[in-house]
LUMFI-104664 format. One record per atom (N, C-alpha, C): residue in one letter; x, y, z. Coordinates in steps of 0.001 Angstrom, whole numbers, padded with zeros to 6 digits, always signed. Each point is the difference from the previous one (the first is absolute). Layout:
N
AXYZ
...
This chain:
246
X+015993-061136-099230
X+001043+000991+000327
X+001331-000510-000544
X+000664+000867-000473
X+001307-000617-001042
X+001094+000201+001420
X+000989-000975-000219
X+001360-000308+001500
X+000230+001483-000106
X+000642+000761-000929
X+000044+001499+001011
X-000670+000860+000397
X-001170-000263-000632
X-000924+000659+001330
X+000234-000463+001339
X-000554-001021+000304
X+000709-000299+001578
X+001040+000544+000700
X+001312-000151-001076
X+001257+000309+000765
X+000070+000966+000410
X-000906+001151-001438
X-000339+001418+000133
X-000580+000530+001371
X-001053-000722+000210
X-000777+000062+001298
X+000726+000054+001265
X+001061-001291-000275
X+000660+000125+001663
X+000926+000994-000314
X+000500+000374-000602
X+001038+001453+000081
X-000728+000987+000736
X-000956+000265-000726
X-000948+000892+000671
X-000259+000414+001660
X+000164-001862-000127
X-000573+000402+001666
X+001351+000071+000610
X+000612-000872-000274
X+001301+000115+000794
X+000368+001321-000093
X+000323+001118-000708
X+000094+001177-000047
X-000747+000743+000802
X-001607-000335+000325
X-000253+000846+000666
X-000277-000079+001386
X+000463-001406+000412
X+000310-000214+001340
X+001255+000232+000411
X+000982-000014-000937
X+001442+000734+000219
X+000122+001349+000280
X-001453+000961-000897
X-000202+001165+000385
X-000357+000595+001520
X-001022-001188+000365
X-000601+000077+001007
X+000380+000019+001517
X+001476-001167-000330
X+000795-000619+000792
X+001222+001666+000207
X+000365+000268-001061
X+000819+001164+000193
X-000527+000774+000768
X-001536+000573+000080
X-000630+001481+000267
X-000402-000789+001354
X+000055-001406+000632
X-001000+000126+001004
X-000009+000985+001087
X+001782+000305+000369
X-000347+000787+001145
X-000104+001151-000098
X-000568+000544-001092
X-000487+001659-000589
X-001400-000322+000765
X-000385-001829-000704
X-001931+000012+000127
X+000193+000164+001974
X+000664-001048+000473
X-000238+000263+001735
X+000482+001496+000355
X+000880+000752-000434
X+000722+001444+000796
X-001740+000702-000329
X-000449-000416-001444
X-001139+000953+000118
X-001078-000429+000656
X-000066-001221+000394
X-001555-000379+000978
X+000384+000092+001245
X+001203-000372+000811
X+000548+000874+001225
X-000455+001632+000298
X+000319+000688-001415
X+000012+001505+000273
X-001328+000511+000302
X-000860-000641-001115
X-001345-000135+000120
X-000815-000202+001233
X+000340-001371+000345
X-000541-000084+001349
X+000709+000728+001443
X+001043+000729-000367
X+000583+000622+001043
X-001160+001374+000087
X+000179+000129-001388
X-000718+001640-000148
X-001691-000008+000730
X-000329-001515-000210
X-001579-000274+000343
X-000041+000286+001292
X+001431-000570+000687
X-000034+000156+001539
X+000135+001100+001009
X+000726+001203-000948
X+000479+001119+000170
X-001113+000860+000321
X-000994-000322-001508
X-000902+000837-000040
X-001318-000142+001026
X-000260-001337+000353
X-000943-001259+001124
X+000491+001101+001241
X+001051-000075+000412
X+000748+000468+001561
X-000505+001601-000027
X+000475+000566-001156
X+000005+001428-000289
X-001549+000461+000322
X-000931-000561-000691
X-001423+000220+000000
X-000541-000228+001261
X+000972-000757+000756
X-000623-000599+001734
X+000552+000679+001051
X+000824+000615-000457
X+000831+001087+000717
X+000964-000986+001073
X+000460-001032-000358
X+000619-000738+001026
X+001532+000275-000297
X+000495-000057-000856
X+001344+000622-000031
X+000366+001753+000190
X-001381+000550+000478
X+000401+001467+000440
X+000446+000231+000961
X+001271+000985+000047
X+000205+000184+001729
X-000980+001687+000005
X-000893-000757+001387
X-000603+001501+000103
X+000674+000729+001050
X+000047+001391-000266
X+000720+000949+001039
X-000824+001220+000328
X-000968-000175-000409
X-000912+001296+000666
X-001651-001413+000214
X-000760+000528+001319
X-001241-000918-000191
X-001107+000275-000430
X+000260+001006-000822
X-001291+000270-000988
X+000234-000455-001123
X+001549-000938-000584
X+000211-000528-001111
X-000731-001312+000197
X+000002-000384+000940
X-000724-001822+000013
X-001110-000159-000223
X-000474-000470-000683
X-001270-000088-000776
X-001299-000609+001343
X-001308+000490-000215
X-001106+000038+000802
X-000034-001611+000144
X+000317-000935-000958
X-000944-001421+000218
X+001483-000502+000695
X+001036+000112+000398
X+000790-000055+000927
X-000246+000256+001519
X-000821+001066+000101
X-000169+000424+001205
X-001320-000980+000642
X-001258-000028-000713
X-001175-000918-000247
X+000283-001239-000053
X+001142-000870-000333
X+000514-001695+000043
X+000565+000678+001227
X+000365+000720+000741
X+001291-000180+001199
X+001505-000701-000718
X+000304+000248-000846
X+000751-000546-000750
X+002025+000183+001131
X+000308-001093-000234
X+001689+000537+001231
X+001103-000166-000777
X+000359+000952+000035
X+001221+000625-000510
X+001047-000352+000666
X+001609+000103-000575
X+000865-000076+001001
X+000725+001091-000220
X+001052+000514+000530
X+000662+000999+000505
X+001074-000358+001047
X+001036+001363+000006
X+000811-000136+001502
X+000236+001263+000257
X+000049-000105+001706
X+000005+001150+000284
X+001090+000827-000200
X-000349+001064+000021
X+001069+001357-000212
X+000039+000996+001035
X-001209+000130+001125
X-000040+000805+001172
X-001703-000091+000672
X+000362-000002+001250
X-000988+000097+000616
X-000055+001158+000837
X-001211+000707-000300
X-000244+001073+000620
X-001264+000081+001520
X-000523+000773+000065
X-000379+000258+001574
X-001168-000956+000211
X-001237+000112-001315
X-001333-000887-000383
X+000298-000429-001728
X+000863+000212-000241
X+000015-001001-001748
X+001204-000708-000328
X+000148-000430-000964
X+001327-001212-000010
X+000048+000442-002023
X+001049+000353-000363
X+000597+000819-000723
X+000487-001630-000873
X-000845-000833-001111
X+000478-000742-000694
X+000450+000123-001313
X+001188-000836-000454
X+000675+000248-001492
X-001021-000955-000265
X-000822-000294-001295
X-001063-001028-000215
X+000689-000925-001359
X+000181-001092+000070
X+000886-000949-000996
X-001121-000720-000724
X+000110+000144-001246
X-000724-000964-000815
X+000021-001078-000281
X-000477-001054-000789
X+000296-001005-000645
X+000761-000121-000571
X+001108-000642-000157
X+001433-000003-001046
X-000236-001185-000828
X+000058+000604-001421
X+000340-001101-001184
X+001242-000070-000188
X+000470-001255+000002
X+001405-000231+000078
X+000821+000316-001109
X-001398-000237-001473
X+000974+000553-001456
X-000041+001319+000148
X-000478+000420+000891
X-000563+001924-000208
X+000486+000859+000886
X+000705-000983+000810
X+000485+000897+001669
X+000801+001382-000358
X+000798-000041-001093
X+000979+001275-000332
X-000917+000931-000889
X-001419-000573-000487
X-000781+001391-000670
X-000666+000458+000620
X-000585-000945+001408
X-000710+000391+000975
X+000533+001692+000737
X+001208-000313-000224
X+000129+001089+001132
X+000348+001033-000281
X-000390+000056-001267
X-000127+001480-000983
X-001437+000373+000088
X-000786-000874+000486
X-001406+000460-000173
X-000556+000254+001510
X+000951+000194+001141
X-000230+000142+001043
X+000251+001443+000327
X-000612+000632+000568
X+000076+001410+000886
X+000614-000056+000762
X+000221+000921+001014
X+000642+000686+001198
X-001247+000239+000894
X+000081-000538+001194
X-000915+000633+000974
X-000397-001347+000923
X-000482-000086+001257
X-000774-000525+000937
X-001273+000190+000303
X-000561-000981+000584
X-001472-000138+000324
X+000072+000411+001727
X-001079+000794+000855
X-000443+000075+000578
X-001148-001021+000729
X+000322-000850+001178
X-001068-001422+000519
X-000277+000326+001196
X-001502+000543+000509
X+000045-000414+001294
X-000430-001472+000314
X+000035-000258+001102
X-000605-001208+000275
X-001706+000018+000552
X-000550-000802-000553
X-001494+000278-000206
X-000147+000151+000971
X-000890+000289+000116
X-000834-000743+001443
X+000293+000123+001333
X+001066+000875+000135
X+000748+000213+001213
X+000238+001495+000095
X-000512-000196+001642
X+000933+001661+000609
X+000905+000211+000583
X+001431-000215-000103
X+001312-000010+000814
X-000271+000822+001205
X+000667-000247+001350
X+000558+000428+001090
X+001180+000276-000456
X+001127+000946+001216
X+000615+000534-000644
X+001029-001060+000333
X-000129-001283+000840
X+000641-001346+000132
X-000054-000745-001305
X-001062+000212-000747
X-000065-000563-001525
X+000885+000349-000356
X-000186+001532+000154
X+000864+000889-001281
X+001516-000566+000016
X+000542-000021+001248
X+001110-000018+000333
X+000461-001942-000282
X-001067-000556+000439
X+000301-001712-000823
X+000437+000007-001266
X-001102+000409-001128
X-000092-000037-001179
X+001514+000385-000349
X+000817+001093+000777
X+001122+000569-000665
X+001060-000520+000100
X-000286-000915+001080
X+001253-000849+000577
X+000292-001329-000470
X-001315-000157-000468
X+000038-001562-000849
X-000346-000097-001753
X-000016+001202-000184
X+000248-000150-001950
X+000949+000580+000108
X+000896-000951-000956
X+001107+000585-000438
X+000303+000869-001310
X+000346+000821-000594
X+000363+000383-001328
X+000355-000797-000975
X-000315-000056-001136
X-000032-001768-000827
X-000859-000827+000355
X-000111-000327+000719
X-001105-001273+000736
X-001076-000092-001198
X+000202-001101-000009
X-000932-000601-001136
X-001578-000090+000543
X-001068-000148-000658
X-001391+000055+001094
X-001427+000003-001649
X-000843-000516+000376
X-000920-000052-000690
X-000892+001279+000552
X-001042+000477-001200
X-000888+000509+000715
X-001582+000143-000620
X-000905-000319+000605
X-001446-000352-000470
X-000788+001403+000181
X-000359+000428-001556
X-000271+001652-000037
X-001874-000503+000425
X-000517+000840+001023
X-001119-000112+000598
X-000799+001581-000706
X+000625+000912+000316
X-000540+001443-000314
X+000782+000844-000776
X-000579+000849-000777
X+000728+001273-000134
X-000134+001523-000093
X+000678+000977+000743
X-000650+000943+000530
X+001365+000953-000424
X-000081+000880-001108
X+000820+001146-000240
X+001015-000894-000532
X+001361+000509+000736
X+001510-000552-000441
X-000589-001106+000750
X-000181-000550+001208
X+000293-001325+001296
X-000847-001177-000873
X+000543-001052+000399
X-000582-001156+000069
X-000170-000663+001167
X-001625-000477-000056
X+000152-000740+001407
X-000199-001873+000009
X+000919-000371+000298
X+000944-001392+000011
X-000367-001021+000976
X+000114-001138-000103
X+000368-000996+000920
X+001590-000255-000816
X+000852+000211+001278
X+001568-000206-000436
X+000238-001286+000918
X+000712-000646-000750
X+000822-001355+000071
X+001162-000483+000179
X+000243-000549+001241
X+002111+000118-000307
X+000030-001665+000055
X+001188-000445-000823
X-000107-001056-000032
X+001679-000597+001326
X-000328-000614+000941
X+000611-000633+001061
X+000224-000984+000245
X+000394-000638-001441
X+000745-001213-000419
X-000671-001133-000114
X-000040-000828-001308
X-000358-001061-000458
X-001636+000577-000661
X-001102-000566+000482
X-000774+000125-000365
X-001133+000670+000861
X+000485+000765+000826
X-000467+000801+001058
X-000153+001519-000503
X-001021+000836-000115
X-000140+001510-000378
X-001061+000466+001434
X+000732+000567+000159
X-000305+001283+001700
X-000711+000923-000845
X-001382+000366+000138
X-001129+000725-000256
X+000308+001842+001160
X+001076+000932-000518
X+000397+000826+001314
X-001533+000796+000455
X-000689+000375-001047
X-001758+000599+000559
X-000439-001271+001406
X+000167-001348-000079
X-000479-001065+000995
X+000579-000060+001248
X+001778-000208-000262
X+000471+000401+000802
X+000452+001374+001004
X-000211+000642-000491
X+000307+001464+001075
X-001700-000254+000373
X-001031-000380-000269
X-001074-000106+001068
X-000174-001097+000920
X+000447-000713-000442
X+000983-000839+000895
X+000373-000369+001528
X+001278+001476-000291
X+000439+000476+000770
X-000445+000781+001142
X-000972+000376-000605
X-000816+001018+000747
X+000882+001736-000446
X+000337+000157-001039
X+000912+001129-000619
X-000552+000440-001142
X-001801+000005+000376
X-000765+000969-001431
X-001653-000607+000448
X-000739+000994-000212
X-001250-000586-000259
X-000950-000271-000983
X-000744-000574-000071
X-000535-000587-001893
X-001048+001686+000338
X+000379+000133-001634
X-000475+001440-000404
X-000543+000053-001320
X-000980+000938-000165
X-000367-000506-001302
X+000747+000106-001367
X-000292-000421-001123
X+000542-000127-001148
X+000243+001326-000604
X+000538+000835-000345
X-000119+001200-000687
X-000303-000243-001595
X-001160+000842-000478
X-000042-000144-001502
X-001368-000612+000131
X-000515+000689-001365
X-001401-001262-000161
X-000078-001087-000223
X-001152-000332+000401
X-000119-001316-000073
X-001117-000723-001135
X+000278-000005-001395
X-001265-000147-000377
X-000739-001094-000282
X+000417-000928+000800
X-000422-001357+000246
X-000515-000536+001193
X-001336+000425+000667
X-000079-000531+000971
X+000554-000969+001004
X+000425+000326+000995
X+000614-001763+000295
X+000981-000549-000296
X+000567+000911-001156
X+001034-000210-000875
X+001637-000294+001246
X+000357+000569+001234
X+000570-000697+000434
X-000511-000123+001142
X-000599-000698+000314
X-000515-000574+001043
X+000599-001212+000795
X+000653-000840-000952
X+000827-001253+000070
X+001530+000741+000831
X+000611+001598-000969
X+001144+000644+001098
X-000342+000450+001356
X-001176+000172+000143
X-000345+000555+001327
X+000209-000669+001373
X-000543-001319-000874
X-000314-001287+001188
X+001173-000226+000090
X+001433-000333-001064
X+000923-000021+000618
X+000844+000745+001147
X+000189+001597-000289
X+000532+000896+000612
X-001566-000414+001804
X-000566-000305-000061
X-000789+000605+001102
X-000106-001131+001170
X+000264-001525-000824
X+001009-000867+000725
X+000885+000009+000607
X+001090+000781-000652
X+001527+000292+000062
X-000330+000974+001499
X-001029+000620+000015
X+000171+001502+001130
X-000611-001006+001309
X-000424-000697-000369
X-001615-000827+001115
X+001564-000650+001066
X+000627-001077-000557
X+001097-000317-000035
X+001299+000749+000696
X-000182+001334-000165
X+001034+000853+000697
X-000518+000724+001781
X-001516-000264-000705
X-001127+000624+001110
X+000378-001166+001309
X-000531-000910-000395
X+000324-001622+000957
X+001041-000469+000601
X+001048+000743-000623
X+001624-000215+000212
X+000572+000788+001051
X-001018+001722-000360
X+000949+000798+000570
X+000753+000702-000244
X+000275-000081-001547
X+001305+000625-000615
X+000286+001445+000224
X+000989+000376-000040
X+000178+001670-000970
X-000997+000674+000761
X-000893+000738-000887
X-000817+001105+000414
X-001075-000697+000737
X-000055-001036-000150
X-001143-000258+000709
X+000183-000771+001711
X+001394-000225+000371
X+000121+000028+001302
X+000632+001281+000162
X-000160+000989-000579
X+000313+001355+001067
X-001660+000286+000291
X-000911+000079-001051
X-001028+000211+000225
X-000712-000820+001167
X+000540-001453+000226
X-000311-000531+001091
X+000027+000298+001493
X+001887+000479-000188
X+000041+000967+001055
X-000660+000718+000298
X-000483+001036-000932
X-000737+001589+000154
X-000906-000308+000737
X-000817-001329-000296
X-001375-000459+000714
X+000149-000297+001158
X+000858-000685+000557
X+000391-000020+001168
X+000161+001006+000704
X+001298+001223-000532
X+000314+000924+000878
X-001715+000555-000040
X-001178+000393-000813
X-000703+001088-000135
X-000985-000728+000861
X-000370-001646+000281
X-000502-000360+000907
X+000351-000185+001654
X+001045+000131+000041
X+000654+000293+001842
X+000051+001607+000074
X-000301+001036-000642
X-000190+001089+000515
X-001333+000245-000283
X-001064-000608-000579
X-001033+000302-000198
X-000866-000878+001347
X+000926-001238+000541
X-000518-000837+001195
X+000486+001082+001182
X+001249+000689-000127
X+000837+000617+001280
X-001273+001352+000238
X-000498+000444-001436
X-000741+000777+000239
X-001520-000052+000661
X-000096-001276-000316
X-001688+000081+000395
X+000472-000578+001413
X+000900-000345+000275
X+000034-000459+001729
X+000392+001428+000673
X+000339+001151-000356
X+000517+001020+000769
X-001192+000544+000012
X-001050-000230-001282
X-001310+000702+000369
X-001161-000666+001063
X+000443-001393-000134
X-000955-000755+001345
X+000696+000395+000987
X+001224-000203+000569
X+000462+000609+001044
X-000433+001418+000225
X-000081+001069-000510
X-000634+001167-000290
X-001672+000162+001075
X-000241-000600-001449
X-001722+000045+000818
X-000173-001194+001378
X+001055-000792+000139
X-000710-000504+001290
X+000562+000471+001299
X+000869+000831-000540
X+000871+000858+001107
X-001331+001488+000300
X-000379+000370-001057
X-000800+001065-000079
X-001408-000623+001046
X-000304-001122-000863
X-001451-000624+000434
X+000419-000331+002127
X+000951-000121+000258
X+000649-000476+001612
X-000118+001815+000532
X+000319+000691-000525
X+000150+001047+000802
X-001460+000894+000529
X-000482-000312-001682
X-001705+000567+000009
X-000472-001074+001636
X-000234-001009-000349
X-000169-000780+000919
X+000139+000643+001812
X+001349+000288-000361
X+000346+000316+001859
X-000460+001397+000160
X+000005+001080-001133
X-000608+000952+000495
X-002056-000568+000236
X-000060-000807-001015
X-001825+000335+000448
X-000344-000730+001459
X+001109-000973+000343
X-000229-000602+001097
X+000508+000983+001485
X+000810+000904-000183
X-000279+001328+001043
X-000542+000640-000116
């Protein structure tokens, strides 16, 4: 090789690592964008950056994982709880996100439960509007979803409200609305909620010490009664008596 070839050679390169060196942050802005777009499209296809606002938009294998959503409330009504539903936020994406969001709320009852009208009146007094809250989609039936809802009560504590208002004795475990096409499929929610009532039963709570009462009052007039009827017939049986004995 003759000396300028060589020298020739390193020009070369030096030039085209000078090239290289100029354009690098064209090469990273475009493998950033790239892998942003990979991520966009990953979330998009999983539906995790969707905000859903009607519950026939949430896809079936959502409902089938029990998959939990979060949300906050916006109103609670007589038997449903009226949620704004919040997605996943990408932090490079938060301002395109919310061009791709709708208008509207989700409809939640709480599974598994039949409010008293002491429920009704709990439930309204203790969610607030905003209130932040998870919720674990169990069923779905028309517009409603039926939920295990979650409030979180500081640190690392989440209040299960379907557990608690049975609890209380302020609902009774009721069945699931919606099919079920998994045998068994919640069987694991049942045992919880039916704990939660066993628990309110033992206690006394709510509906179930008025019902205690009832038993009481319906057993001292059902005792007051059968003693007015022995008194009855042995008053009857004394008189027969004195007439057959004249």
């Amino acid at each position: 090789m003759a000396p300028g070839d060589g020298q020739s050679a390193d020009n070369v390169i030096a030039k085209a690592s000078g090239l290289l060196d100029s354009h690098l942050y064209l090469v990273r802005n475009i493998s950033t964008g790239l892998a942003i777009a990979g991520i966009v499209l990953c979330a998009r296809s999983l539906r995790l950056v969707t905000k859903f606002t009607r519950a026939k938009d949430i896809p079936e294998q959502f409902i089938k994982k029990n998959v939990k959503l979060r949300g906050k409330v916006v109103c609670v009504n007589e038997e449903t709880i009226e949620i704004d539903h919040i997605p996943i936020s990408l932090p490079v994406l938060r301002s395109v996100q919310k061009k791709w969001h709708g208008q509207g709320s989700l409809l939640v009852r709480l599974a598994g439960v039949e409010l008293t009208q002491d429920g009704k009146i709990w439930l309204q007094n203790n969610l607030q509007p905003s209130e932040m809250l998870w919720f674990q989609l169990l069923n779905r039936e028309d517009s409603m979803l039926d939920c295990f809802v979650f409030i979180n009560r500081g640190g690392f504590i989440n209040d299960c409200l379907n557990v608690v208002l049975l609890k209380e004795g302020l609902g009774r475990t009721a069945y699931i609305r919606g099919i079920h096409p998994v045998p068994g499929h919640h069987l694991a929610f049942y045992k919880r909620l039916l704990q939660a009532e066993i628990k309110a039963q033992k206690a006394r709570k709510g509906l179930w010490k008025q019902e205690s009462q009832m038993n009481i009052l319906t057993s001292t007039v059902l005792s007051n009664s059968i003693i007015q009827h022995v008194k009855q017939f042995f008053s009857l049986m004394t008189n027969y008596w004195k007439k057959f004995r004249s």
